[in-house]
C-alpha positions as CSV (number, residue, x, y, z in Angstrom):
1,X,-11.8,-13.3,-1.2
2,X,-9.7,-13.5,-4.3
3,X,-9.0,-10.8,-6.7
4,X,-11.8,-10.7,-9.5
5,X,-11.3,-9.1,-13.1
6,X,-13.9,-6.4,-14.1
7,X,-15.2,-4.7,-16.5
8,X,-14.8,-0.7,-15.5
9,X,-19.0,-0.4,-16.4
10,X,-19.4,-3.3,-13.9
11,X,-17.3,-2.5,-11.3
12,X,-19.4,-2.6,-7.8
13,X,-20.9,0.7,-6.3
14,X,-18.7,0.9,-3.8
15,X,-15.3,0.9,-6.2
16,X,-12.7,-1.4,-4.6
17,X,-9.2,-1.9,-4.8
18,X,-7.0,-3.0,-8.0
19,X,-5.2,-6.5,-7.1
20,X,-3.0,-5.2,-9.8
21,X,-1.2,-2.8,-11.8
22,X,-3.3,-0.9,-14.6
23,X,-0.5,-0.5,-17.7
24,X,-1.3,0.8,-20.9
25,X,-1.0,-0.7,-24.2
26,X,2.9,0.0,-24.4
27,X,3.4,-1.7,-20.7
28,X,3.6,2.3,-19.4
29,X,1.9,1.9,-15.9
30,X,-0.9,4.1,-15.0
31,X,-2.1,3.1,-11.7
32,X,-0.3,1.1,-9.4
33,X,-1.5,-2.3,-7.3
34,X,-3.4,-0.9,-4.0
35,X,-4.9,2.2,-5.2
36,X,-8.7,2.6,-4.5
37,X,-11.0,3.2,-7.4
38,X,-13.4,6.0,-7.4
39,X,-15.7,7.7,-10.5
40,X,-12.8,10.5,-11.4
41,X,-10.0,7.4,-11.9
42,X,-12.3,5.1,-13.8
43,X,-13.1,8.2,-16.0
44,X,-9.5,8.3,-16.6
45,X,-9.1,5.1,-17.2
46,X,-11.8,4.8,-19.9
47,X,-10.3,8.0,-21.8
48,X,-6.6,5.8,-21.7
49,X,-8.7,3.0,-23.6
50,X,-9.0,0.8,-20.4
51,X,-12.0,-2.1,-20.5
52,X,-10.7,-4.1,-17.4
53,X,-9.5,-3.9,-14.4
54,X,-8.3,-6.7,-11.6
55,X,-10.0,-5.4,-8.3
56,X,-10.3,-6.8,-4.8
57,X,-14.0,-7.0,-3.6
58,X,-15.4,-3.8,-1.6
59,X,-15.3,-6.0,1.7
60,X,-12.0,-7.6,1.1
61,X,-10.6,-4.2,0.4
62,X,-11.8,-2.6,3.4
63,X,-9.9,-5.7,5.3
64,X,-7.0,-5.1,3.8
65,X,-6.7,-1.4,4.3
66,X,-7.6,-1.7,7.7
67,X,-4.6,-4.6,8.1
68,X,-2.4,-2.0,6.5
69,X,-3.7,0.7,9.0
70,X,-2.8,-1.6,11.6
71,X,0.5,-3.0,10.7
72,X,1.4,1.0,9.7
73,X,0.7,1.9,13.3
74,X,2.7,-1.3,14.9
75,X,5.3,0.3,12.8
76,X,5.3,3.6,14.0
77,X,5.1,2.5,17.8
78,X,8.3,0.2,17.5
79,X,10.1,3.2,15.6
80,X,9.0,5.6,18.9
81,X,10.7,2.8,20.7
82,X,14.0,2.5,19.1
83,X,14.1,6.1,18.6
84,X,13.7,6.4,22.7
85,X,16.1,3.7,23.6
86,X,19.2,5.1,21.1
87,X,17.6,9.2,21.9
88,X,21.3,10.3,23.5
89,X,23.0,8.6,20.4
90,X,21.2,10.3,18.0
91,X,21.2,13.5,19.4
92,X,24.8,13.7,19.9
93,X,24.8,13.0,16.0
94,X,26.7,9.3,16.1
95,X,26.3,6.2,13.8
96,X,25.4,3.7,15.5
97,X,25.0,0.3,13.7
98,X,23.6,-1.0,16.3
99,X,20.4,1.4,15.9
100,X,20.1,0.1,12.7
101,X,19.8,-3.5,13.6
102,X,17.6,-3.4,16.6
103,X,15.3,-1.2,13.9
104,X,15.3,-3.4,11.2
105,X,14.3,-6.4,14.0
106,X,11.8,-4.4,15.3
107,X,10.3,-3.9,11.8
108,X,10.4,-7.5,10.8
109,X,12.6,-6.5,8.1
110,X,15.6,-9.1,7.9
111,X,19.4,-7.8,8.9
């Protein structure tokens, strides 16, 4: 579901997470995209003059995170396997270029 823009007295129950950054009224960012809402952080946000916020759904929110959960732990498990395959070079405390392009690949990141 898309992102939806509410007010922080209408926010759902169950909180959700912002779609975007929360700034104030001289552009100084408060909260950052991804964070989840809960009562203490709206409460903040209504003492820093706040009346909206741009949230992802509960549901959609819960998606997401568990995406990120799941990409976070792909991530770890091809790090385990890079740092297994260069172990001896690493250990014996050389740069190895190579390491660092068989990591990025692993990653998805580009060279």
């Amino acid at each position: 579901m898309a992102p939806s823009t509410f007010a922080l007295d209408d926010l759902p129950a169950a909180g959700g997470v912002l779609a975007e950054p929360v700034r104030d009224a001289n552009g100084q960012l408060l909260v950052p995209a991804g964070t989840a809402l809960n009562p203490d952080l709206v409460a903040a946000l209504r003492r820093r003059g706040i009346a909206a916020v741009v949230v992802f759904p509960p549901s959609t929110a819960a998606n997401e995170e568990g995406a990120k959960a799941q990409a976070q732990a792909s991530n770890a498990q091809a790090e385990a396997r890079v740092q297994r395959l260069f172990r001896y070079s690493v250990k014996a405390g050389q740069l190895n270029p190579l390491l660092h392009i068989v990591r990025r690949f692993r990653l998805g990141e580009s060279p």
